[in-house]
N, C-alpha and C positions, 0 to 999 in steps of 0.2 A: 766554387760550389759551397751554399752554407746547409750545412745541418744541424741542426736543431734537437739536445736531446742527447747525450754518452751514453744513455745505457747499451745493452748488448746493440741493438737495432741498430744504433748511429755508429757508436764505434766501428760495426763491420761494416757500415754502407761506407764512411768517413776511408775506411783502410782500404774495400777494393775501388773505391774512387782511386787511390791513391797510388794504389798500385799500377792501375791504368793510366797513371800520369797526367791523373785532375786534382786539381790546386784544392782541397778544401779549405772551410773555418770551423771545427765543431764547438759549437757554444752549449752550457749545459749549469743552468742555473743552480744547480746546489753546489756546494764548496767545495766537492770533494766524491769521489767514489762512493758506490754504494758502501755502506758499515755495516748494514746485515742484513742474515742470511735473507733472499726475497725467491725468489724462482729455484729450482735445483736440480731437474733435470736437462739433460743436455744431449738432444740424441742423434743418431748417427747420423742424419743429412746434414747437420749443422753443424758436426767435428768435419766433415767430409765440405766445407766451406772453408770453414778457417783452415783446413790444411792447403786447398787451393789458395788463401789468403796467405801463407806463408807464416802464419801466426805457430809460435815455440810446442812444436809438440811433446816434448818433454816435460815441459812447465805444464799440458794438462793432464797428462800422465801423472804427475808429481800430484797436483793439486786435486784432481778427482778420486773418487771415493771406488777402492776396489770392489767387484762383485760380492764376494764376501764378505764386505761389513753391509753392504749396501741392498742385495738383493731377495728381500722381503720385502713385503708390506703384513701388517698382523692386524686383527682385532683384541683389543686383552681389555680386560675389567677395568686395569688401569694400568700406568705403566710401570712392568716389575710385577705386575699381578698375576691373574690365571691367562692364561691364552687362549680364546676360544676360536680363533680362527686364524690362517696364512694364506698368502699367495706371493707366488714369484712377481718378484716386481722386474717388469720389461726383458727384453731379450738382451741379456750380458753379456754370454758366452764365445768361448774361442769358436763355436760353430758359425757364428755371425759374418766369421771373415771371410764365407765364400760368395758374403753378398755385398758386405762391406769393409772399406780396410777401417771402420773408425767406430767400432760398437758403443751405443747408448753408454753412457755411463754418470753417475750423479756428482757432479760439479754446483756448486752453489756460486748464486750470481757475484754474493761481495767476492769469491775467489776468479770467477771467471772475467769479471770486468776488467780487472787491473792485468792479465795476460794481454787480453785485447788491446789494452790501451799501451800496454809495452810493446806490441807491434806495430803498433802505428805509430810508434815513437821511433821506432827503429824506420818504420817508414817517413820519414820527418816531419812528424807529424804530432803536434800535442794538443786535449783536450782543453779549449778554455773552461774553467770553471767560475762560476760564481758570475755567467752572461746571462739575464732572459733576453729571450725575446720577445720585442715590445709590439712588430708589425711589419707587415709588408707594401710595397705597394709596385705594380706594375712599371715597366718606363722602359719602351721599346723593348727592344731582345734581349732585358734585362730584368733584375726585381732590384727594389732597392730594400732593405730591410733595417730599422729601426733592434739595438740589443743594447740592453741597460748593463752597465757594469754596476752591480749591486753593492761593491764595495762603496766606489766614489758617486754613484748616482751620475755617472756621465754617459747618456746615450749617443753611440757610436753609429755611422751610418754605413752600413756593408752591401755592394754591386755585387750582383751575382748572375748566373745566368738562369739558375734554377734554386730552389730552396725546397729542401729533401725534412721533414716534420718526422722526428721522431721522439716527441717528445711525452710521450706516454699516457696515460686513460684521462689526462685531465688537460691534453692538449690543448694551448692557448693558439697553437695556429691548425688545427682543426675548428677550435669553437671561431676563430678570426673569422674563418669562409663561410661558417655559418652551414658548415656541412653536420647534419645530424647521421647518429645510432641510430639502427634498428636490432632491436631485441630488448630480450626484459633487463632494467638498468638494478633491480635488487631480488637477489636471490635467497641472498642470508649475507649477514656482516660479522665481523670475527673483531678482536680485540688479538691482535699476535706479539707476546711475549720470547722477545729472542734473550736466551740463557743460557750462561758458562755452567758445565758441569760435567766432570767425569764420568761415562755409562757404562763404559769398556771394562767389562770384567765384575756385574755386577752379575751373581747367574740369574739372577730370573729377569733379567735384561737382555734378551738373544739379539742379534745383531741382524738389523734392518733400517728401513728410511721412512716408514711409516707408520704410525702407530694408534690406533683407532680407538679410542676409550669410551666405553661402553656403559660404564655403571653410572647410574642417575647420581646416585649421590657424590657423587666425584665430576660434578657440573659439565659432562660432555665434552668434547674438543677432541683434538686428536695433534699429538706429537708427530714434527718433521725433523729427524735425526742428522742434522747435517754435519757432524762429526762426533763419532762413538769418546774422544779422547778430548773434545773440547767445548761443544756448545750444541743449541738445538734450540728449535721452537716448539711455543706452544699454540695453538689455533683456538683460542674460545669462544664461542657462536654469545655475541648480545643484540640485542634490540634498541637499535640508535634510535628509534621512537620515545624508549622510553628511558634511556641514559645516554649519557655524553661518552665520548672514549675518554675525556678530561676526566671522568668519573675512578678510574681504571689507573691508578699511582702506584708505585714500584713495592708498594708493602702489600697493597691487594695483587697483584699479580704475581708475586710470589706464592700468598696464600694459595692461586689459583693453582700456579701447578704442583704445591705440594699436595694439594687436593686431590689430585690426579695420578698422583705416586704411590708405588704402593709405602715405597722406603721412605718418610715425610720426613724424614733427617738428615736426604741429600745434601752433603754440602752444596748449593749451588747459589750464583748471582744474576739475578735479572740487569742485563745489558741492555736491551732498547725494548722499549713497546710502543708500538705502532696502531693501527686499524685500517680496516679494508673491508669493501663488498665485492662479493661476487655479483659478477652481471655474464650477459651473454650478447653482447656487441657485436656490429659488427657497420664501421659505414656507409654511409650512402653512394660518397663516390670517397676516390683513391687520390684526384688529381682534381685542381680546379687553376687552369693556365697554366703558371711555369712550378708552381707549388705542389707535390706529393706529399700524401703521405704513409707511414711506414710504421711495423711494429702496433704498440698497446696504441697509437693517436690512430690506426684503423681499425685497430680489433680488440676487443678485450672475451677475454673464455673463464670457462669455471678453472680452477687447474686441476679437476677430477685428469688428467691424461698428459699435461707436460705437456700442452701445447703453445702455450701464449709465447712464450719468450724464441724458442724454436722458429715458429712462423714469423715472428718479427724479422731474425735473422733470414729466412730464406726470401722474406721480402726484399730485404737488402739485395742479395743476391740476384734475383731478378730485376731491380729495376737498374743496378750499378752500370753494368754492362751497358745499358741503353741508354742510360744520359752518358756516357763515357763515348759512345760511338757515334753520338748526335754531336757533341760537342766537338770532337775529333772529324766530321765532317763525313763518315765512311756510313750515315744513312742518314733517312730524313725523318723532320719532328715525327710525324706516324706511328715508328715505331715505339715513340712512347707513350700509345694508345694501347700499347697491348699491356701495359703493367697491371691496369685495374683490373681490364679482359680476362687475367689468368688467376691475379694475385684474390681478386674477391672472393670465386667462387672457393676458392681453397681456404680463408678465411671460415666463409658459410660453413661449410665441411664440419670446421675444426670446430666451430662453437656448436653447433647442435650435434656430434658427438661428446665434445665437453660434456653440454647439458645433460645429457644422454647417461652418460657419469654419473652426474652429482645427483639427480635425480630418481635413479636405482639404485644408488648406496640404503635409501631407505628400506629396502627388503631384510637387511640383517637386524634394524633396530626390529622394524614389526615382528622377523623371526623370535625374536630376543624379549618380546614384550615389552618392548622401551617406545612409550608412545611421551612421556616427557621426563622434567626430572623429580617427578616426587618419590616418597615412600612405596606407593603402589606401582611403580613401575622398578623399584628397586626390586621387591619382593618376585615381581613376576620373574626378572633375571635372575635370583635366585634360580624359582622352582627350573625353568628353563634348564639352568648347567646343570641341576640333579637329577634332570628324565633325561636320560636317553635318547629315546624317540624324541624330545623336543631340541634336545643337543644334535641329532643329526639334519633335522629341518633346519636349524640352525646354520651348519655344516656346507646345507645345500647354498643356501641362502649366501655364504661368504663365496663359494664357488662359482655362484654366481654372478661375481663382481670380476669375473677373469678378464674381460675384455678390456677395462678398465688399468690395466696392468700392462696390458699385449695388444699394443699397437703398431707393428711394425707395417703395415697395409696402412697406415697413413703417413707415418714417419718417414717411410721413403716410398711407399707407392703413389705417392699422389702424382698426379698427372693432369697437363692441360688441352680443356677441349680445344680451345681458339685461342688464337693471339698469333703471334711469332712463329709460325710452323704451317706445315701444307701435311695438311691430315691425309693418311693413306684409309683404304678401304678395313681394316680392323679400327672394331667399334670402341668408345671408348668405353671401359667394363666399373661396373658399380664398384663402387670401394667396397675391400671386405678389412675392417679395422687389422682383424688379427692375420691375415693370409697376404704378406710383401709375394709376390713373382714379378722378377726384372720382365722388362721389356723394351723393345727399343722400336715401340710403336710412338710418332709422334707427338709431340709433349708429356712424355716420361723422360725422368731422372736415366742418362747412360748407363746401363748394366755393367758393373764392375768386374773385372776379371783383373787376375795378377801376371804382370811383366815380367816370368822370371818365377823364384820359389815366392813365397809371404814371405820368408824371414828377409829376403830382400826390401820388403816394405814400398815394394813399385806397383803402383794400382794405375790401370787406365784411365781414370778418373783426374790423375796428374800427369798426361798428357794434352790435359784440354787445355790449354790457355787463356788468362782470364780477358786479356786483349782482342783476339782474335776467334772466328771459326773454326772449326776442326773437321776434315771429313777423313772419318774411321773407316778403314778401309779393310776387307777380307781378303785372306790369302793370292786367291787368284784375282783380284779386282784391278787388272791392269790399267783395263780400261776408265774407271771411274780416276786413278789416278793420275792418267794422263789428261783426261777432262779437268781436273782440279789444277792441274799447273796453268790452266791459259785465262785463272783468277786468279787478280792478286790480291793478297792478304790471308788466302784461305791457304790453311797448315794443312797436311796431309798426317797420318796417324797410319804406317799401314802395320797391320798385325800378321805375324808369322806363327806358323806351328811352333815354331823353336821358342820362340820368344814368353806365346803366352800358356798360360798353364790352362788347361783345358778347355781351349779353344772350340772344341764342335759344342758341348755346353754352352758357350757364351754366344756361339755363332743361332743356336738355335732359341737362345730367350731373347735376344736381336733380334728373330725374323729374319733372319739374313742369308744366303749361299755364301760360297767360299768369293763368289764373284760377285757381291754386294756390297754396300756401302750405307751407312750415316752419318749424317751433317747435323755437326754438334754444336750448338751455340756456347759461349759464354761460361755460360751457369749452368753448362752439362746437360740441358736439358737436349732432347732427339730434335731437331725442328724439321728433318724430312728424312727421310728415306726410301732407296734404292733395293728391291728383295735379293734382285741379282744382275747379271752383267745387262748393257742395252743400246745397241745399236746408233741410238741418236745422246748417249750420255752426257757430251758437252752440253745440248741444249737443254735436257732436263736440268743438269746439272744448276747451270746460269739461269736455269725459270725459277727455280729452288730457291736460289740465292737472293736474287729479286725480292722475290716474295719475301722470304723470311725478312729481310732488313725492312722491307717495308711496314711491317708488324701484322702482316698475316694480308 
C-alpha cells in the first residue's frame, strides 16, 4: 500500500494498515517532520484512535498540554494587556471519562507527529522523507506510481494495490485526478510567526491557548500558546493581493508581535514564519479507482473549532479497515464504496460549522467598535472598556462565541447515515455541536463504558479489534452469542454486571435489553443492531454481516 503524505492523516492510515498486517510505503516530500507548531488541538475521538493504534500513551500524556495551562481562550487588548473577555476552551475535565477514556487535550502537531511516527516505527515501519510523488497510473489490480527521490533526482517506480493521498491542501494527487473543491477557496490569509519565548509566570499573562487581540493599533491577529515555557504563535491577517508573504522577514515580524505585547521588551526569537489561507473545502469525490483520498487533500476547514486535522485522522480510521479487509480477501471491492458515503458528509458538517465559527467571531469586533485598524476604531475600543453598559454588550458578545469552544456533539457524536451499516428504525438526529449523548444507533461511534474501575484504564472501546468485527453482547444475550460462534472471524465481546461499571447506563444509551447485541466494526463505529433477544438470531445475525462487508 503507498501513502502519500506523513502528516497526522498518513501516519495514522500508514500504522493501522500496519497493524492489520498491510505492507505500506509512506512517502512524504519534505525532509523531515513538521518544525512547527501547525494544528493543536487533538480531541477525544482521535486519542481514542491512536490508543486502538497502540500508539505510546504516555508519550501523549507527556507531550500535551495540561488543562490548566491550556484551558482558556481570552480576548485582551493585547497580549499581557487588559482582558476583556474568556471562555473555556473544549471539554478537559475528569468529567469526560464517563464518556470517554481519552479527553480532548492540546497537543501541537510538530509534537504529535514524531509520537505517531515512533509507532509506526515500532511497527516496522518508517516514514520516507524527502519522496514526492510524481503520478500514477492504473495497470490491472494494481496502480503503478511514479515518486522522485528529491535528493538524487531518481524517480522510482512503486506497485501497489491501492494508493491512500494524504498529502494535504495542495494535493498533487488530488489536483492529478483532477478532482475539484467545492467551497469558498479565500476567506482571510494570515502571515504565522512561530516564536521562542517564555510567558509562564508573566502576571498579566494568565494561562490559556488562545489569545485574541483586539486593539487596532497593535495590528490585529490573535496568539496560539502552544507552550506557556517555550514558544507560540502569532496569526497576522494580510492581504496577498496586495503584498507578498516574501514581504514579511524575521525583523518585521518580530516588530509584529511585539506590537501585540503588551511587555514590548520580551525577550523572544522569531523561529519560522510561514503563510496560510483560510478556505472552507471540501471535495468532490473521495475516491477515483484504486486512488483515495484523505485528510487536508479532501477537506480543508477554518480552524475556528479543531477540526481539520482530527477529521483527517478519523478518515484514516475509516477507510484503514476497508482496504485491509479487501486486500485480506474477508469482503468485496464495494465496501470501499462506503468510505466517501460516510467520510464526505462529515467532512461537509465540519466545514460549515468551521465557517460557522470564523464567521461569528465578528460580533465582539463590532461589540468593541473595531470595524478596522485605524485611530477611530482604536478610540471607540477605548470608550467601549470605559461604559459599562457597552463592556457588557461586549461581555455578551464574547459569550456568545461558546460553541465555538464546545464541540463535543461533533467530536464524538458524529454519526453515519449510510455506508457500512443496516440502519434500524431510530432516526438519524441533527447534530447539536455542544450536546455529545452516546448511542448505539447504527453509524455511531460505540458508547464507552469501563471494564472494571477507570483507574484500571480498560475501556470497551479496547475491546474492539482493529482486524476484525466485534459483537457486543448484553448480559443475558445467550442467544446472540451462540449465533456469532457459527461466523468465523467475528469476536464476541460479552459484557457482565461484574465486569462493567455501570452497565444499565450504558445498556440504555445502547438501545439495547440485557438480551441484546451490536456489531461493531473496525473503527468502533455501530453497523447493526439487535434491541433485544430473537428467535431467528443466526439468520439476522448473518444478513447483518453480509450486508455490512458489502458496504451497506
Amino acid at each position: 500500500m503507498l501513502v502519500v503524505g506523513a502528516g497526522p492523516t498518513g501516519l495514522v492510515a500508514s500504522l493501522l494498515l500496519e497493524r492489520q498486517g498491510v505492507e505500506t510505503l509512506l512517502v512524504e516530500r519534505r525532509d523531515g517532520a513538521q518544525g512547527a507548531p501547525a494544528a493543536h488541538v487533538v480531541n477525544a475521538r482521535s486519542f481514542e484512535i491512536c490508543r486502538a493504534a497502540g500508539v505510546d500513551a504516555a508519550a501523549i500524556r507527556a507531550a500535551a498540554k495540561p488543562p490548566e495551562d491550556a484551558g482558556y481562550a481570552y480576548w485582551v487588548t493585547r497580549l499581557g494587556g487588559e482582558v476583556i473577555g474568556r471562555l473555556p476552551f473544549e471539554c478537559q475535565g475528569e468529567d469526560q471519562l464517563d464518556l470517554t477514556p481519552t479527553p480532548l487535550r492540546n497537543l501541537s502537531q510538530n509534537r504529535f507527529e514524531p509520537i505517531l511516527a515512533d509507532a509506526l516505527g515500532k511497527a516496522g515501519r518508517e516514514p520516507r522523507f524527502g519522496m514526492q510523488w510524481e503520478g500514477s497510473e492504473a495497470d490491472g489490480a494494481s496502480v503503478v506510481s511514479r515518486v522522485r527521490d528529491l535528493a538524487s533526482d531518481v524517480v522510482h517506480e512503486v506497485r501497489s494495490r491501492y494508493v491512500v493521498g494524504a498529502d494535504g491542501a495542495a494535493s498533487r494527487v488530488r489536483k492529478s485526478l483532477g478532482i475539484e473543491v467545492v467551497g469558498p477557496d479565500r476567506i482571510q490569509s494570515f502571515v504565522m510567526v512561530h516564536f521562542r519565548a517564555v510567558l509562564r509566570g508573566i502576571p498579566e499573562v494568565p494561562p490559556g491557548v488562545l489569545f485574541f487581540v483586539c486593539d487596532p493599533e497593535a495590528g490585529g491577529g490573535a496568539f496560539v500558546i502552544h507552550d506557556l515555557d517555550s514558544e507560540a504563535v502569532f496569526m497576522h491577517p494580510f492581504d496577498p493581493d496586495a503584498e507578498s508573504p516574501d514581504d514579511y522577514d524575521a525583523a518585521r515580524c518580530e516588530a509584529l508581535v511585539r506590537g501585540a505585547l503588551a511587555q514590548d521588551d520580551l525577550p523572544l526569537e522569531v523561529a519560522t514564519i510561514g503563510s496560510w489561507t483560510m478556505t472552507a473545502q471540501v471535495a468532490e469525490r473521495y475516491r477515483a479507482g484504486r486512488l483515495f483520498l484523505a485528510g487536508d487533500a479532501a477537506h480543508r476547514f477554518p480552524p475556528t473549532g479543531g477540526l481539520g486535522l482530527n477529521s483527517g485522522v478519523q478518515d484514516a480510521h475509516n477507510l484503514a479497515w476497508k482496504l485491509a479487509m479487501v486486500l485480506d480477501g474477508l469482503a468485496p471491492e464495494s465496501l470501499l464504496d462506503s468510505y466517501e458515503r460516510e467520510r464526505r458528509p462529515i467532512a461537509r458538517q465540519n466545514a460549515d460549522q468551521s465557517l460557522k465559527n470564523a464567521l461569528k467571531m465578528v460580533q465582539v469586533s463590532q461589540a468593541l467598535g473595531v470595524t478596522d485598524l485605524g485611530a477611530e476604531s482604536a478610540a471607540r475600543l477605548r470608550a467601549v472598556l470605559s461604559d459599562p453598559e457597552a463592556r457588557a454588550k461586549a461581555a455578551d458578545a464574547v459569550a456568545d462565541q461558546a460553541e465555538h469552544f464546545d464541540m463535543p456533539g461533533l467530536q464524538l457524536g458524529f454519526g453515519y447515515a449510510e455506508g457500512a451499516l443496516v440502519r434500524d428504525d431510530e432516526p438519524v438526529p441533527e447534530i447539536a455541536p455542544r450536546v455529545f449523548t452516546p448511542s448505539g444507533r447504527p453509524g455511531s461511534r460505540l458508547p464507552h463504558v469501563w471494564l472494571g474501575d477507570p483507574e484500571d484504564d480498560v475501556s470497551l472501546l479496547d475491546r474492539i479489534p482493529l482486524d476484525a468485527f466485534a459483537l457486543v453482547t448484553g448480559p443475558d444475550a445467550g442467544g446472540w452469542r451462540e449465533a456469532a460462534a457459527a461466523i468465523e472471524g467475528l469476536r464476541v465481546v460479552p459484557l457482565s454486571r461484574e465486569r462493567a461499571t455501570g452497565l444499565d447506563v450504558w445498556l440504555q444509551r445502547a438501545g439495547i435489553a440485557a438480551d441484546g447485541a451490536l456489531l461493531v466494526r473496525p473503527d468502533q463505529h455501530v453497523a447493526w443492531r439487535a434491541r433485544g433477544a430473537s428467535a431467528n438470531a443466526a439468520r439476522e445475525l448473518a444478513e447483518a454481516w453480509a450486508t455490512v462487508r458489502r458496504g451497506g
